[in-house]
C-alpha positions in Angstrom: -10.1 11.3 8.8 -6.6 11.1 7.7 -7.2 14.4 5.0 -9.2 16.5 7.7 -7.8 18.4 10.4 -4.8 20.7 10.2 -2.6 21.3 7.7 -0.5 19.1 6.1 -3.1 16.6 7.2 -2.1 13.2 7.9 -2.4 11.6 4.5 0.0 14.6 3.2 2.4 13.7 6.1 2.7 9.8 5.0 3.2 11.0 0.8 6.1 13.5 2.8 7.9 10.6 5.2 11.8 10.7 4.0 12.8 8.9 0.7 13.7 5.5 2.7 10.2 5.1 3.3 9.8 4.6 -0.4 13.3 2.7 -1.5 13.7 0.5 1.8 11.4 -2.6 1.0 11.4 -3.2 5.0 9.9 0.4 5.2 7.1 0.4 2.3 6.0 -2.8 3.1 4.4 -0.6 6.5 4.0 2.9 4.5 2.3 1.2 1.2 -0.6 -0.5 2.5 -1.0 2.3 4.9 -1.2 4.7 2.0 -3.7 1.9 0.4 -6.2 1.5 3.0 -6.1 5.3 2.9 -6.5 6.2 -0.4 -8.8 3.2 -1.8 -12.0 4.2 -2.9 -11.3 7.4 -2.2 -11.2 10.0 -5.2 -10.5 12.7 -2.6 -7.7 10.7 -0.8 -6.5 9.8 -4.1 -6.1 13.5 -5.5 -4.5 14.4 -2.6 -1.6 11.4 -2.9 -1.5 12.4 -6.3 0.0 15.6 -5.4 2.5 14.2 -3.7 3.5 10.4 -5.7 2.3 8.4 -8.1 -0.5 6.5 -7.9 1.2 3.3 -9.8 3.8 2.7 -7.3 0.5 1.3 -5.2 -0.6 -0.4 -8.0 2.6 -1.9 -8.6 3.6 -2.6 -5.1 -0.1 -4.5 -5.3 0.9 -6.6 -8.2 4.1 -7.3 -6.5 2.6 -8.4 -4.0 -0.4 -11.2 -5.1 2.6 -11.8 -7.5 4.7 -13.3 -4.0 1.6 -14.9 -2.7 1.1 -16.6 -5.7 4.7 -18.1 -6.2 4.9 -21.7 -4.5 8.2 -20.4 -3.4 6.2 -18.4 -1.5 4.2 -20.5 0.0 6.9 -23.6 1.0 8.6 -20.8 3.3 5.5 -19.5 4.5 4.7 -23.2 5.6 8.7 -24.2 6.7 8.0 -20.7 9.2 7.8 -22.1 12.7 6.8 -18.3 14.1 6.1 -15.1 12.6 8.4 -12.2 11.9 7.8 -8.9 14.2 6.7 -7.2 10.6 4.0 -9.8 9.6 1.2 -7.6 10.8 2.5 -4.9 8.1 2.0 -7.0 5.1 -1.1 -6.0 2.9 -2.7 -9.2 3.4 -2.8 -9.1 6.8 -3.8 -5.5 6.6 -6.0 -5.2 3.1 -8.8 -7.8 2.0 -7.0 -10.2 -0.4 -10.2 -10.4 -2.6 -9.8 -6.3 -2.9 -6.6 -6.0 -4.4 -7.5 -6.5 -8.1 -9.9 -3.8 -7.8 -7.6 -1.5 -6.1 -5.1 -2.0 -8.7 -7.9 -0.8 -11.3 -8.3 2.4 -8.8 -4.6 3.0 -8.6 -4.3 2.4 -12.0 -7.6 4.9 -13.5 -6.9 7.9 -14.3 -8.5 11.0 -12.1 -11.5 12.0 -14.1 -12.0 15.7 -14.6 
């Protein structure tokens, strides 16, 4: 769905949102896991992000991020928060399977195969 339709399809939109969306860590915690759930499993997704960023910051916004769950840091705040922040619903575990993001680090990670 989101590389059908008109062109630039949606997917090329997202890869074209202003350069915020990919500095600001408020604004690519919504546009990265976005451009994840896109683009996983996906070789035609993928080719088309391609064109327009690289695939490893995914992967490494990925790693970041099981990095953070994993620190106990982490998790005392998590547990000290009485109520959730208004972005909460944005982060990947909330919006990606937890027990998928080592494989799609390998996808973002694998080179496109000719």
């Amino acid at each position: 769905m989101v590389q059908s339709g008109r062109q630039p399809s949606v997917l090329q939109k997202l890869c074209q949102l202003p350069f915020q969306y990919f500095s600001h860590p408020r604004l690519i915690k919504v546009l990265f896991p976005s451009l994840i759930c896109a683009c996983y499993n996906n070789q035609q997704n993928k080719v088309i992000l391609q064109q327009e960023m690289s695939c490893v910051l995914l992967a490494t916004f990925v790693q970041d991020c099981a990095a953070a769950e994993n620190s106990t840091d982490n998790r005392t705040l998590q547990q000290e928060k009485s109520s959730s922040s208004p972005l909460d619903y944005c982060e990947l575990s909330n919006r990606f399977p937890r027990d998928l993001w080592d494989s799609a680090l390998q996808f973002f990670l694998k080179k496109q195969e000719d």
